[in-house]
N, C-alpha and C positions, 0 to 999 in steps of 0.2 A: 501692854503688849510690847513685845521686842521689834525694834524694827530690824533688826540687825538677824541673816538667818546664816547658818552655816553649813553647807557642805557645797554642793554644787551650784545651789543658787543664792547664791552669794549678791549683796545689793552693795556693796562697794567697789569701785573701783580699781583695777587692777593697777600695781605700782609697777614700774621698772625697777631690776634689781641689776645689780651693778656684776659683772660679769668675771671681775676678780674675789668678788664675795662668795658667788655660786665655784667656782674653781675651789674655794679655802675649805668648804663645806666638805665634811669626811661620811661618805655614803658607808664605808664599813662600820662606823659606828653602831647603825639601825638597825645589822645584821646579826645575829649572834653567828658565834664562831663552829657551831655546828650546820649551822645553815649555809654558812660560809662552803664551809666544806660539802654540804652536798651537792648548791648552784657548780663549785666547780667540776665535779666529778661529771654533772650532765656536761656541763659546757666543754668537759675533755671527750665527751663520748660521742656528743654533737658533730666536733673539729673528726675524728677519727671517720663517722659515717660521712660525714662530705668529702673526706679523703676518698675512701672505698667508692662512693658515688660518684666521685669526679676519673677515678681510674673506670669505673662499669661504662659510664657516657664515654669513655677514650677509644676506649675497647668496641663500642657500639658505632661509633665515627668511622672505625678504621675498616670496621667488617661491612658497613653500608658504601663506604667509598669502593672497597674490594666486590662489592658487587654490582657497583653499577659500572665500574670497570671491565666486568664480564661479562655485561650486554653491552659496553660501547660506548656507554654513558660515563662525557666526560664534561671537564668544565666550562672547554668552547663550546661544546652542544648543548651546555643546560645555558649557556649566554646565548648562544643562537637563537635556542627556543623562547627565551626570555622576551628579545629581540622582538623575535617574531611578535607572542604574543601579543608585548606592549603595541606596536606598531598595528595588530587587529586591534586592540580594544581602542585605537586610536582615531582608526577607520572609520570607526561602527560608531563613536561617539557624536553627539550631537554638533557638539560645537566643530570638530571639522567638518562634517555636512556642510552646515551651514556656510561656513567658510569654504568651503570648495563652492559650492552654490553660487555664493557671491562672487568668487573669480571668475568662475566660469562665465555669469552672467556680464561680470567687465569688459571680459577677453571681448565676447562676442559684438557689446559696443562698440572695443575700441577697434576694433577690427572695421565695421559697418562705419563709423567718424573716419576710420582714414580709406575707407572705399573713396565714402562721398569726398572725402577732402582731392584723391586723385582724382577722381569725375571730374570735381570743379577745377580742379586746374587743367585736366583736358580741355576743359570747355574753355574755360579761360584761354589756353593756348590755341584754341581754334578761332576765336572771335579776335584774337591780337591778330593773327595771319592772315582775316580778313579786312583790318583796318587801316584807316589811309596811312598810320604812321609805319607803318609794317610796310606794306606797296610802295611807300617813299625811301625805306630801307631798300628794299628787294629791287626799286631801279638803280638805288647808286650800286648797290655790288657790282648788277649787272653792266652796268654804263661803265665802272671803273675794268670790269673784266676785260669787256671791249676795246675801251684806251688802251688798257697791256697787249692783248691783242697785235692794236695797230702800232703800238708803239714800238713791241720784239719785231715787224718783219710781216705778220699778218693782214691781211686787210678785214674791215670791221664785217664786208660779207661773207670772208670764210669763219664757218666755224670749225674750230677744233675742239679737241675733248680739253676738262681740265687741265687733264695731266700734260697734256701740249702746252698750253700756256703757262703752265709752272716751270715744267724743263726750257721754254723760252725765256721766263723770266731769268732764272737761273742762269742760264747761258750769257743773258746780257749783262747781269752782275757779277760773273766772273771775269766778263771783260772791261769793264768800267768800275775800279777802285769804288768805293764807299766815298763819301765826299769829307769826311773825318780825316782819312788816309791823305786825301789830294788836296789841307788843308794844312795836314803836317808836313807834308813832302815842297810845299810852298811857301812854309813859313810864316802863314799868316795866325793869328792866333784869334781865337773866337771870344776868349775869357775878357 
């Protein structure tokens, strides 16, 4: 028995052939010269029908273009429509759902987290304004207010409004330099 068989099921090994070999090898050999000459005659007939057929598709382009030109249809409205389109099947597709789904679902967390977060610092800001260090704050203003008061020309039993005590401070520091000013004008030097 042959182990060796031949045509397509072949039990050897396929070689590499060397790619300047297959180049040298003369395919017209194989051919005889009438055969020759019939493959070209199709192959001339071939080139001429995809000539004609590439002019009929020309022709067929030109008169499709020309009519969708006559209803309107042009190539920013087939982009428009494109557009459009893709942007529904976009919509419609699962994976935006879902992703919208889940933003949505975020927003409305993040939204409720910074509710509560402004609650708690209301709250927060309510229990500072009732603690002693707040009370201890809110006497010195008011005791320093008083001083200014008594000090522009007021006495600590009248009250006046803010804006009286401001325009009195005012008043009184227009007429009494900055102590910078009557430090410079006296030569004495702070540095």
């Amino acid at each position: 028995m042959e182990s060796r068989q031949h045509g397509l099921l072949e039990t050897e090994p396929l070689q590499e052939v060397d790619e300047d070999v297959v180049a040298e090898v003369d395919l017209n050999n194989s051919v005889s010269e009438e055969e020759r000459e019939e493959i070209q005659t199709e192959l001339a007939k071939l080139e001429e029908e995809i000539a004609a057929l590439k002019q009929v598709l020309a022709a067929k382009e030109k008169h499709h273009a020309e009519l969708k030109l006559k209803l309107g249809m042009n190539p920013l409205n087939d982009l428009k429509q494109n557009v459009s389109k893709s942007w529904h099947e976009v919509q419609t597709s699962t994976a935006y759902k879902k992703t919208q789904e889940t933003l949505s679902t975020a927003g409305q967390k993040a939204t409720a987290a910074l509710s509560n977060v402004g609650t708690a610092i209301s709250r927060k800001f309510g229990d500072m304004r009732n603690s002693p260090s707040f009370r201890s704050f809110e006497e010195k203003v008011e005791s320093t207010v008083s001083t200014l008061k008594t000090k522009v020309g007021g006495s600590s039993s009248s009250r006046g409004s803010f804006e009286e005590v401001l325009s009195s401070t005012a008043h009184a520091s227009a007429q009494d330099p900055p102590v910078a000013v009557r430090l410079l004008e006296s030569g004495e030097r702070t540095c």
